[in-house]
N, C-alpha and C positions, 0 to 999 in steps of 0.2 A: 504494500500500500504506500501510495507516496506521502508524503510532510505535508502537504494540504489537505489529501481527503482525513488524516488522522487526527489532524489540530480542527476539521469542522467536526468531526465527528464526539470530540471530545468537548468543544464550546455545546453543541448540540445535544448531549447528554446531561453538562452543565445546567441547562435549563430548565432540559425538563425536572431533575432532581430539585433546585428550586422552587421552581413551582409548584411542585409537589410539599413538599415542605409546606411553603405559606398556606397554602389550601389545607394542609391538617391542622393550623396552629387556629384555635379557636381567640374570638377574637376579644375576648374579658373572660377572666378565667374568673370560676365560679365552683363553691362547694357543692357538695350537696350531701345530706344527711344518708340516714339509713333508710327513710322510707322514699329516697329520690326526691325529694324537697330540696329549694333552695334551702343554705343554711351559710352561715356565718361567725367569723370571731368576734366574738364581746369582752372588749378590754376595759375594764372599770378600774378606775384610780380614786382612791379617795382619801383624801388627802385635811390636814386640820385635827388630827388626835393629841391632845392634850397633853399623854405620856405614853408608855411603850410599855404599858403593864396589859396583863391580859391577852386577851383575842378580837377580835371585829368578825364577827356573824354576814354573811353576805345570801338573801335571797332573791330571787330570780321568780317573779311571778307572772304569769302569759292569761291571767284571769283575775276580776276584784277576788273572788272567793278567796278569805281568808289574809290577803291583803290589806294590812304591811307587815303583821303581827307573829300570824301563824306558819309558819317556815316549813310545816309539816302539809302547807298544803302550796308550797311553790312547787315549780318545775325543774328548779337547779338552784342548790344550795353549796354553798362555802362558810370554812372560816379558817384564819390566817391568823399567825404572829405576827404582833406589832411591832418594827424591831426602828421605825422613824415615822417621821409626820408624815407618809407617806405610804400607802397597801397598795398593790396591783392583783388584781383577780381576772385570770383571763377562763373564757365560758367557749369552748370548742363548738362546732358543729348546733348552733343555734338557728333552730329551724325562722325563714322570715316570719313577721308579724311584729304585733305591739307587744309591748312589755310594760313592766313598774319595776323595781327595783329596791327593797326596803335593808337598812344598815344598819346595826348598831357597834356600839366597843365594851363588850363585855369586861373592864377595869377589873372586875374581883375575880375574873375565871370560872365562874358557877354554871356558865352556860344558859344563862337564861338575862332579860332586859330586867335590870332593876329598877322600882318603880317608888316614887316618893309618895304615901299618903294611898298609895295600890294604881296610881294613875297618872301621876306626874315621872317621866324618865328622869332620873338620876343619874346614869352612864351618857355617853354620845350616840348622837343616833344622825342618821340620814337616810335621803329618799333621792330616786332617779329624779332628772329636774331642780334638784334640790329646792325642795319644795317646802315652803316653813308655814306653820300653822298654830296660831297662838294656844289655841283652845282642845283641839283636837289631832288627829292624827292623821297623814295627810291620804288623800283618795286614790284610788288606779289613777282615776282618768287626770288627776292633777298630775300624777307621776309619770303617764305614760308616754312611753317612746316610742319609735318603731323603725323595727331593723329589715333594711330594705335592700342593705349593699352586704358585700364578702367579708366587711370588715368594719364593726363598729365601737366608736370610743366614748365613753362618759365619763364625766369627772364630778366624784360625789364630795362635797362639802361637808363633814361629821361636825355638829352643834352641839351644845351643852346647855341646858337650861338652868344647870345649877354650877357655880364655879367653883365647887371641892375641890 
């Protein structure tokens, strides 16, 4: 074969390998869960804890039910050492939709929000939105988010209503 038909055949192979290529590379690359759902990372930072005693409780609610309180009825739950004014919790494979988001920093380690007078928080507490509510505690749909991309970031604010 001569030096031309080799070098066309070889620019001509070039191409098509390229092109092949670009045509399988999808063009936003996207999770998806176990049931074939879109789904997404949820990176929560939250940030404002007082001291570095204890843990910080992190729930993941996809329904009011039981929202902000009860942790036994979210969808994905954490908790974390406090080790600076700063926690990162990252949530894998979150299917899209809305959410809430409820925090608090369990100081004494008992595993549970302790509560001044059975109703006032005593520990740090926060909400997706960070959402502040003088009287009560605050709602889904005040909290809620929604995660619509591959990769979503929130930054919770942790409060103290009483300054122990």
């Amino acid at each position: 074969m001569s030096a031309i038909k080799t070098s066309a055949i070889r620019h001509m192979l070039t191409a098509i390998l390229l092109s092949a290529l670009f045509i399988a590379l999808p063009a936003k690359t996207e999770t998806t869960g176990n049931s074939g759902e879109l789904s997404a990372t949820l990176t929560i930072t939250m940030k404002g804890f007082r001291n570095t005693k204890g843990r910080v409780f992190i729930a993941l609610f996809d329904k009011q039910n039981g929202f902000p309180n009860d942790r036994d009825k979210s969808c994905r739950k954490a908790k974390e050492d406090i080790d600076a004014d700063s926690v990162v919790v990252v949530f894998e494979n979150v299917p899209y939709g809305s959410y809430a988001i409820s925090v608090y920093h369990d100081e004494n380690n008992n595993g549970k929000l302790d509560k001044r007078w059975g109703v006032i928080p005593s520990e740090g507490i926060g909400s997706s939105n960070n959402v502040r509510q003088q009287k009560k505690a605050p709602s889904f749909d005040d909290a809620r988010f929604s995660v619509t991309d591959s990769t979503v970031a929130l930054e919770i604010k942790i409060t103290y209503i009483f300054d122990d």
